[in-house]
ZAROLUM-806723 format. One record per residue (C-alpha): x, y, z; residue number from 1. Coordinates in Angstrom, 2 decimals. Layout:
ZAROLUM-806723
<senu <X Y Z> NUM> ...
***
This chain:
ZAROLUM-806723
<senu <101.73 177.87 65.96> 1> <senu <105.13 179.31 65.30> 2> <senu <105.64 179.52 68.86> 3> <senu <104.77 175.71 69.51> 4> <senu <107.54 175.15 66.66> 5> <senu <110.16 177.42 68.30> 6> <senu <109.93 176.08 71.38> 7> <senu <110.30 172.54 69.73> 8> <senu <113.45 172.99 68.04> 9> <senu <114.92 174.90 71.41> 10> <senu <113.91 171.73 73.12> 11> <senu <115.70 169.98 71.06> 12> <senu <118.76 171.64 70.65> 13> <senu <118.74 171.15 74.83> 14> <senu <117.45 167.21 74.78> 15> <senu <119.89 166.86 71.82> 16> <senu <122.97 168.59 74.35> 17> <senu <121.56 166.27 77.16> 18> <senu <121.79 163.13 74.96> 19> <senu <125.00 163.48 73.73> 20> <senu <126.89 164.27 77.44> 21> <senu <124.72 161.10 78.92> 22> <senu <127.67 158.59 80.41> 23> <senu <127.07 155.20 81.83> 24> <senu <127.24 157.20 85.23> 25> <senu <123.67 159.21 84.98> 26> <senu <122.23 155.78 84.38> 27> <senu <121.68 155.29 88.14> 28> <senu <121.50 158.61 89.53> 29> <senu <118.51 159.24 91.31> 30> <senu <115.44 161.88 90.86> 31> <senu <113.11 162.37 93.35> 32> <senu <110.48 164.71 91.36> 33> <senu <109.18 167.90 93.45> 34> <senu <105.45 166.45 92.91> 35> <senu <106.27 162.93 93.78> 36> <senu <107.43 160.68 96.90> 37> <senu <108.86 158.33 94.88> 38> <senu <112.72 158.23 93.77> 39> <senu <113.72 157.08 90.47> 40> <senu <116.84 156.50 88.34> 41> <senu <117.61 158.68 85.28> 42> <senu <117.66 155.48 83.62> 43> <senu <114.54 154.22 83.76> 44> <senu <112.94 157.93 83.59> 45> <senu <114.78 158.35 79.90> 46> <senu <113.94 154.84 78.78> 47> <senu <110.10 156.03 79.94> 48> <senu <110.24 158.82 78.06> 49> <senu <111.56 157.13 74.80> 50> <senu <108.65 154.88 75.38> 51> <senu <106.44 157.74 75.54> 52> <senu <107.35 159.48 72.37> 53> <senu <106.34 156.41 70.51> 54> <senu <103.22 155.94 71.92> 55> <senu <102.75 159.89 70.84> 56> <senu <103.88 159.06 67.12> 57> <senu <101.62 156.29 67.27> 58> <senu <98.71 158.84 68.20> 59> <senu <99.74 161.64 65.65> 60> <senu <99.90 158.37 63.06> 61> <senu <96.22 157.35 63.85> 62> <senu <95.05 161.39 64.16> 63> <senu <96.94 162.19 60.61> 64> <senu <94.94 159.10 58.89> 65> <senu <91.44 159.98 60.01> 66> <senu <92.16 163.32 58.67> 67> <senu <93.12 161.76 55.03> 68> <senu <97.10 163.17 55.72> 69> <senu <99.98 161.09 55.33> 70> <senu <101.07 160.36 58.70> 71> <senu <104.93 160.95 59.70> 72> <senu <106.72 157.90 59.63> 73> <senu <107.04 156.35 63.07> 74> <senu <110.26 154.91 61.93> 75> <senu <113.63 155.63 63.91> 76> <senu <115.73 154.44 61.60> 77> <senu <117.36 157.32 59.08> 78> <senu <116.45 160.11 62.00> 79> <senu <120.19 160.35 62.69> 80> <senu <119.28 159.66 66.27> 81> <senu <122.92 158.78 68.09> 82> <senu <123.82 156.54 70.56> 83> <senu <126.18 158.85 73.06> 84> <senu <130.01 157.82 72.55> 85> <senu <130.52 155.95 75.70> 86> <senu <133.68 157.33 76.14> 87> <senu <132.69 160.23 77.61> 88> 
***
């Protein structure tokens, strides 16, 4: 397990760097993933992605209940989860 958490809080320092450097610019870039035909813009792939994480908290919510734990709250707000400065 204390590899799972090590590689979460790397992955976070690196999502965290990734955030914080996004402009209005990567919005429409496009990403053709190595598995895929299809093209996409880094838009629409983050906003995917933020979609997906809730569905996951959503999951772990459900999962913690069943096993009698207080679930994590699925809340956002107080996370001190930033908006990028669009200035950059």
């Amino acid at each position: 397990m204390n590899a799972v958490f090590e590689l979460s809080l790397n992955l976070r320092k690196e999502i965290d760097e990734y955030l914080r450097t996004w402009t209005r610019s990567n919005e429409h870039e496009i990403v053709n993933p190595s598995w895929m035909t299809e093209y996409f813009k880094k838009g629409e792939i983050l906003r995917h992605l933020i979609a997906h994480e809730i569905h996951h908290i959503g999951q772990l919510s459900i999962w913690a209940r069943e096993q009698s734990i207080t679930p994590v709250s699925p809340s956002f707000i107080g996370r001190n989860i930033d908006i990028p400065n669009e200035d950059h």
